[in-house]
C-alpha positions as CSV (number, residue, x, y, z in Angstrom):
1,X,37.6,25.3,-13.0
2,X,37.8,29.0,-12.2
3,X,36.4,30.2,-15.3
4,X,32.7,30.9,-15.2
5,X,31.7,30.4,-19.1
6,X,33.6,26.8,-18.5
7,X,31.7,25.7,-15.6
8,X,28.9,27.2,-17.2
9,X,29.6,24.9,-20.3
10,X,30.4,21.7,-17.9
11,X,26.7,22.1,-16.4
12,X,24.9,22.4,-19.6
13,X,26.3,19.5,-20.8
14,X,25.8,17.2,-17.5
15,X,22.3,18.4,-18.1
16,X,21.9,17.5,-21.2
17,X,23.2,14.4,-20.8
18,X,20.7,13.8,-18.0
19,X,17.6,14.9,-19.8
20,X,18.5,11.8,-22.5
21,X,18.7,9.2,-20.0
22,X,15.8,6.6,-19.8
23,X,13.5,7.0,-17.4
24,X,11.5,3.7,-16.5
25,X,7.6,3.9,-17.2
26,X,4.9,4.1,-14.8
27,X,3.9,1.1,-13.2
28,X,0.6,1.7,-15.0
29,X,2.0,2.1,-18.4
30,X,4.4,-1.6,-17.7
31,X,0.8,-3.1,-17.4
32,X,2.1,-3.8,-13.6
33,X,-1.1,-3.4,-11.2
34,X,-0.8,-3.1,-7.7
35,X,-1.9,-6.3,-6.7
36,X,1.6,-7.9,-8.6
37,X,4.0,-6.3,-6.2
38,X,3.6,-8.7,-3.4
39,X,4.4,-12.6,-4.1
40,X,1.7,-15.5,-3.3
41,X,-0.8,-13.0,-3.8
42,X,-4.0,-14.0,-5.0
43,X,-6.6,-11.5,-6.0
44,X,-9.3,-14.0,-7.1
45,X,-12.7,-13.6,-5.0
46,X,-11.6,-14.9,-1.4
47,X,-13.1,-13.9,1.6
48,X,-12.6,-14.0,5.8
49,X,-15.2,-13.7,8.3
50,X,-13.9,-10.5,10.4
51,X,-14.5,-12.3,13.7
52,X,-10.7,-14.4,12.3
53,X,-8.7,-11.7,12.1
54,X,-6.0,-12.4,15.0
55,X,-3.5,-9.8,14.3
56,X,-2.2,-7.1,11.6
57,X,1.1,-5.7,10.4
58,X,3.0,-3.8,7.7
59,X,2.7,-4.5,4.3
60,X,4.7,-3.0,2.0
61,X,3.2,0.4,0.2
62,X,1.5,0.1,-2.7
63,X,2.9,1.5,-6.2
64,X,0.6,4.4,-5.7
65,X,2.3,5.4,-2.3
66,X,-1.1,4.0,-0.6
67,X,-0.4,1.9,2.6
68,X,-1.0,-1.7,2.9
69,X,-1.2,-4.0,5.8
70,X,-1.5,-7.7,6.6
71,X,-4.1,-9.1,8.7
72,X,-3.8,-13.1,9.7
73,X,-7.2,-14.5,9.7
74,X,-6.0,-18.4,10.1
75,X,-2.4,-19.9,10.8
76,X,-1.4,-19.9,7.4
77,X,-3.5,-16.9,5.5
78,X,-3.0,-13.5,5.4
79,X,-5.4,-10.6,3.8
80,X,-3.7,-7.3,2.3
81,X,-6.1,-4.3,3.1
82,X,-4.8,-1.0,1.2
83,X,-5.8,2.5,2.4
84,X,-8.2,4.1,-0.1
85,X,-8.0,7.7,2.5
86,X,-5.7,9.4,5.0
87,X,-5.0,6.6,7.7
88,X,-3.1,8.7,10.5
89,X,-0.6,7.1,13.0
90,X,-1.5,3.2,11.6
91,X,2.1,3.0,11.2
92,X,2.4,3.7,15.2
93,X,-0.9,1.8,16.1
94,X,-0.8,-1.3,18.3
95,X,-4.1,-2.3,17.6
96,X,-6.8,-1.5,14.6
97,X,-10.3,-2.6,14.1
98,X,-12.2,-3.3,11.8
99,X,-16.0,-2.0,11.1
100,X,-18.1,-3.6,8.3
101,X,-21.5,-2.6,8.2
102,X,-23.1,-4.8,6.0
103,X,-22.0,-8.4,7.0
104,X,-19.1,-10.2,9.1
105,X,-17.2,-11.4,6.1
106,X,-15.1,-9.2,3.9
107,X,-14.1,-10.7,0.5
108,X,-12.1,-9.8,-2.5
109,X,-12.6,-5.6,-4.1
110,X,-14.6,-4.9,-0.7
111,X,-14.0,-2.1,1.4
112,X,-14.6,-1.8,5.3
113,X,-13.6,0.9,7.6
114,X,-10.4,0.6,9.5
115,X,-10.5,2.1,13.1
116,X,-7.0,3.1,13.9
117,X,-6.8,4.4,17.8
118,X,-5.1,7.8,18.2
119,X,-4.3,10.3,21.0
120,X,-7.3,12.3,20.1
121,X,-8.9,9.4,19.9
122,X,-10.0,6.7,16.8
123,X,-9.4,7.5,13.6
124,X,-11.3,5.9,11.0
125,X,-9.9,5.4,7.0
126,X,-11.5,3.1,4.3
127,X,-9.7,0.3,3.3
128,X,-10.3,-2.1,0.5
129,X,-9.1,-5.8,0.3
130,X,-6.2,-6.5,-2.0
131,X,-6.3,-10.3,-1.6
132,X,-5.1,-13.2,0.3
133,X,-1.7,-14.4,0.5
134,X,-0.9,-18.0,1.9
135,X,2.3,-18.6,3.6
């Protein structure tokens, strides 16, 4: 197409045609929450004492773009902890702890502090638990 009202034409259409293509809803507005993303999940009140918590990893991201990790507390259950702040390098951390205040347990809607070690030195971002997932 060498002739510039054509291509002109060509683009308006392709735009068009774009702006009248369904776009999914929110996961909001689907009445999706973030706790449905991840399978086994249960979000009922469960709790771990902290002094069980053997080992983290990844989690997928929440729907919100927050990040989520595991943490094994016994051979078979796992807690998902979701960032409520910035949580720098967690994604390159070999080792987090955790710091509750208030008790030694952490159930269901709590949140705790998540100490994330960093060259600077430790980082600390507020984390809530999701719920517990049994494998």
């Amino acid at each position: 197409m060498n002739n510039p009202i054509a291509c002109l034409t060509a683009l308006a259409g392709a735009t068009v045609l774009a702006s009248c293509a369904p776009v999914p809803e929110p996961a909001s507005a689907q009445g999706d929450t973030a706790e449905e993303t991840l399978a086994g999940l249960d979000t009922s009140n469960q709790c771990f004492f902290m002094r069980n918590a053997d080992r983290y990893s990844e989690a997928p991201d929440a729907p919100n773009g927050n990040e989520r990790i595991f943490v094994k507390t016994r051979a078979n259950e796992r807690f998902v902890l979701e960032t409520l702040s910035n949580c720098r390098d967690i994604d390159f951390a070999y080792e987090v702890a955790l710091d509750n205040r208030f008790g030694s347990n952490l159930c269901t809607g709590d949140t705790a502090n998540l100490l994330v070690p960093s060259p600077s030195g430790t980082d600390s971002c507020m984390v809530r638990v999701i719920g517990r997932i049994e494998d």
